[in-house]
C-alpha positions in Angstrom: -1.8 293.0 84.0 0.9 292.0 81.3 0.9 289.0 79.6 2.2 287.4 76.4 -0.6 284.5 74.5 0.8 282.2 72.1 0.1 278.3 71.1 2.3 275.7 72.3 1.9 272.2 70.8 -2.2 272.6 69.7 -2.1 274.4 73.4 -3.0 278.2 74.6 0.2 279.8 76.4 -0.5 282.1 78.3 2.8 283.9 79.9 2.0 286.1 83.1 4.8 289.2 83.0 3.9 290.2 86.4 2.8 289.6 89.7 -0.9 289.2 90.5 -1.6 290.5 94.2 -4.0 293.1 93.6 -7.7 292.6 92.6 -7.8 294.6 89.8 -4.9 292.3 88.4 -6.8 289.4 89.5 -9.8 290.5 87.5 -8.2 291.2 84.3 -6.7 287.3 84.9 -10.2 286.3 85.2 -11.0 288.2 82.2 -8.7 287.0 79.8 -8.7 283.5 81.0 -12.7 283.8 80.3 -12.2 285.2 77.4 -9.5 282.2 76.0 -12.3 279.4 77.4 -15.5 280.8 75.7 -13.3 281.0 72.4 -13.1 277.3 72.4 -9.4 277.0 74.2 -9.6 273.4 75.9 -6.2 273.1 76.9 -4.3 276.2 78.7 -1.0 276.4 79.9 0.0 279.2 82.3 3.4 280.0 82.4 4.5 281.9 86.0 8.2 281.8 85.1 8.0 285.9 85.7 5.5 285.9 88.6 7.6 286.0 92.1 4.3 286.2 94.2 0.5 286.0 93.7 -2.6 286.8 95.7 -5.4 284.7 97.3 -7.9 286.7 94.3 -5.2 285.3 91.8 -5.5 281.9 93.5 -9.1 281.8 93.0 -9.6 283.0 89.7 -7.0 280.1 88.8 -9.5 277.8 90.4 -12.4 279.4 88.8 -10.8 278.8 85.1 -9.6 275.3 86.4 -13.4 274.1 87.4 -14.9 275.8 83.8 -12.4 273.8 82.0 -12.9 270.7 83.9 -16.7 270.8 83.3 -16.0 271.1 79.4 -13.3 268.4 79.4 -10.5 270.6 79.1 -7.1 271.1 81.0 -5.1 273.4 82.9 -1.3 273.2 83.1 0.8 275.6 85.6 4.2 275.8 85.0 7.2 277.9 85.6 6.6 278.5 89.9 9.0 279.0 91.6 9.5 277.7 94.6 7.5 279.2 97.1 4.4 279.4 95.0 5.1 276.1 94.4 4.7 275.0 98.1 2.2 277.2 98.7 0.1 275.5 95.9 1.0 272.1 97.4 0.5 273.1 100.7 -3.3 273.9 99.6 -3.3 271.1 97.6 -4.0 272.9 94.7 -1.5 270.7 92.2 -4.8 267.9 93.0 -6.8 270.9 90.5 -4.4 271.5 87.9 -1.2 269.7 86.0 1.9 271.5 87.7 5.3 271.2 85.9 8.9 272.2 86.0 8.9 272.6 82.0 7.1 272.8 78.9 8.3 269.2 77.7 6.6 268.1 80.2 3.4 269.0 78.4 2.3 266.6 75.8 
């Protein structure tokens, strides 16, 4: 999986370079976004400006990081879907899980 992590306002960034349909993919999510929560990383934004489709595995490791952070206090942002992820996540409600938004500025 290819990705990009950098801080944004006090915030982790973490920019997804490409699809994540496979498992393997999936897992290496799961891994990193693991990783960035037992560091200390609170707040997480992930950035899907480059991601045209992702995976049911993807989905759920999203959840999985969502639900660690929530129990800690912290907070996941999604930003940068376009606009079929975008229904797809309302359509399974997921946006009630997670801050989704158009932009960064959005962020504060």
């Amino acid at each position: 999986m290819k990705y990009e992590l950098s801080d944004y306002n006090g915030k982790t960034l973490l920019k997804i370079k490409e699809n994540l349909v496979t498992d393997p993919d999936a897992r290496e999510f799961k891994e990193v976004l693991t990783n960035l929560i037992d560091s200390g990383k609170k707040e997480i934004i992930i950035d899907f400006t480059d991601m045209v489709f992702i995976g049911s595995s993807g989905i759920g490791k999203l959840l999985l990081a969502y639900k660690r952070l929530d129990d800690m206090g912290g907070k996941l942002y999604v930003t940068g879907l376009n606009k079929d992820i975008r229904d797809l996540f309302v359509t399974f409600r997921l946006n009630e899980f997670f801050q989704i938004v158009d932009d960064l500025s959005q962020i504060k």
